[in-house]
N, C-alpha and C positions, 0 to 999 in steps of 0.2 A: 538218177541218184537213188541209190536203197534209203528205207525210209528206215531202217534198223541196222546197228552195225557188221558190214561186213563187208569183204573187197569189192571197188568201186569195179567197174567194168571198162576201164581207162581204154582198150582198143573201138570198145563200142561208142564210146563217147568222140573220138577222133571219128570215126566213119560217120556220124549223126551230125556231130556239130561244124566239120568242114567238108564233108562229104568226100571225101577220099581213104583207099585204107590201107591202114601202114605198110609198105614191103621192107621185106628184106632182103639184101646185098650184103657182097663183103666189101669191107671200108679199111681204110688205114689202119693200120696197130691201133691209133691211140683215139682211132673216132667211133663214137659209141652209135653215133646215129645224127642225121640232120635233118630240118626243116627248109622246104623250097616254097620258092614264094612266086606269084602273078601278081598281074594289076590288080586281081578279084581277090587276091586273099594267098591261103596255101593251096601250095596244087598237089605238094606230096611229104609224106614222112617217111623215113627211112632208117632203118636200123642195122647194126650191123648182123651177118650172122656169124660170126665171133661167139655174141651170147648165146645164140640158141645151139652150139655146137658144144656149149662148157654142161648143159645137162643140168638137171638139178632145181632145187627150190630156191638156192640161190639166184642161179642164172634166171629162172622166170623170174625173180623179184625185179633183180635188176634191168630185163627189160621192159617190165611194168614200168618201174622209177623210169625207166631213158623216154619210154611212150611219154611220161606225165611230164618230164624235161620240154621233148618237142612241141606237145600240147601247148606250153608254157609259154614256147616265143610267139605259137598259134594265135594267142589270145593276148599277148602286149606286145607284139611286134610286127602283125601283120598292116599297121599304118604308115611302116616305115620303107616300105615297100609298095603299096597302092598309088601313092604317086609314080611310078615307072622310074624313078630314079634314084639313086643309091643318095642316103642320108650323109651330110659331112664327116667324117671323124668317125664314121661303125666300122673301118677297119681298117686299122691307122698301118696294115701292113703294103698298103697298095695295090691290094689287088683286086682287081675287077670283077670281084663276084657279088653283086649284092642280092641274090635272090637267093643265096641259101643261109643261115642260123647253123650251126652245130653242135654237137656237145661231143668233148673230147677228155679226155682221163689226164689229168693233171699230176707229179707227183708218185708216190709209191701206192700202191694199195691201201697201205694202213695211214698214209699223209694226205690231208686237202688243202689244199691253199687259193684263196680268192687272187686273180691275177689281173682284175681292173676292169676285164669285161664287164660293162653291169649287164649286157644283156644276157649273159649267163647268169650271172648273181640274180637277176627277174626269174629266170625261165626254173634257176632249182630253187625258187623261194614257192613259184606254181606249184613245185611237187608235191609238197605237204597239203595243199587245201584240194589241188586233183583228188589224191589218192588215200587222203584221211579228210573230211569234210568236218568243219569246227563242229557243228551238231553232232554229227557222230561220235565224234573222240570222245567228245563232252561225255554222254549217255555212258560209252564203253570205259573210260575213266572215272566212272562215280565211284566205283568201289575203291579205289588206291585215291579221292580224296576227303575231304574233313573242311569243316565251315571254317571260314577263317573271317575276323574282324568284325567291327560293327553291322555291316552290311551282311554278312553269313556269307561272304562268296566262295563257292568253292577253291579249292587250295590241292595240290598233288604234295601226298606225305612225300617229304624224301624221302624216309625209310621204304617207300616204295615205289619209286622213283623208276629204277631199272626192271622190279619186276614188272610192272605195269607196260614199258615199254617193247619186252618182251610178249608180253601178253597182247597187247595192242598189233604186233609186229602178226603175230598169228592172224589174229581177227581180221585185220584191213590184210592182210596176204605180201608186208612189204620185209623189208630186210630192215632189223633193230635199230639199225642209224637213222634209218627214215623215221620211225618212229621217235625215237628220244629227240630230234631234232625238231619234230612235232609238238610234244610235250612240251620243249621249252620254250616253244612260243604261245603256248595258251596256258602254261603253266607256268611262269617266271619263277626263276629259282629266289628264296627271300635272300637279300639282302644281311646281312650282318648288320645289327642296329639300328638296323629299318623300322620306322613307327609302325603301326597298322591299325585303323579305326575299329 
């Protein structure tokens, strides 16, 4: 983990922390990449190369973000799996595969929609603390906030709100959703007629 803000090193952390390192493969249309699982833990991640053939700062973002996805199930769902046997109810479709995770494209581009998997909802909730670390953000967010309340806690202006996330998006090296989506979990948007000490 950098000790100052700046992109986390999310492939090196996958080769260090499960000791395997990510390949790439072409995958279905709509699958971005998956995680395969042993008795021991993960044995591989996989991505598709879809992203790295689209070029650009976007496409690295986004396969940063899909690395920090797989990472995700890495780290809260490899128990679900070490006993050798597939968990009740992880894939209500029937089918016999319980040693992979995947992350697959939902919806339109500009649409997401939560569709009940939690282990999805776990593995892109990892994305943000992977690939923006609460310390970090904090430090790289001071400037866009202001003391709020009894307490002085920091506070993210709205007024600067998007630029910050912007800004942020540079720094940690992700695509602006990743960031704002970040923001609003360390930085709760107020309330409308919310007290504040």
């Amino acid at each position: 983990m950098p000790d100052t803000p700046e992109p986390v090193r999310v492939e090196r952390f996958v080769e260090k922390h499960f000791k395997v390192s990510p390949r790439y493969e072409a995958l279905p249309d709509s699958v971005l990449g998956y995680t395969s699982f042993g008795p021991n833990g993960v044995t591989g991640i996989v991505i598709t190369t879809a992203l790295d053939e689209e070029g650009g700062s976007v496409s690295e973002r986004r396969i940063r973000t899909t690395l920090a996805h797989e990472a995700g199930h890495g780290l809260l769902h490899t128990h679900l799996f070490a006993l050798g046997e597939k968990p009740p109810k992880l894939f209500e479709d029937g089918n016999d595969r319980p040693e992979i995770l995947c992350r697959d494209v939902h919806g339109t581009p500009h649409e997401s929609r939560y569709d009940g998997r939690w282990w999805e909802f776990q593995a892109n909730r990892a994305i943000g603390g992977l690939l923006m670390p609460r310390g970090l953000v904090i430090k790289a967010a001071a400037p866009f906030c202001e003391e709020r309340g009894g307490l002085g806690l920091p506070a993210l202006k709205e007024d600067e709100r998007e630029r910050a996330a912007r800004e942020l998006a540079e720094i940690f090296d992700v695509n602006p959703v990743v960031a704002r989506i970040r923001l609003d979990d360390l930085f709760a948007r107020p309330e409308s007629g919310q007290l504040t000490l």
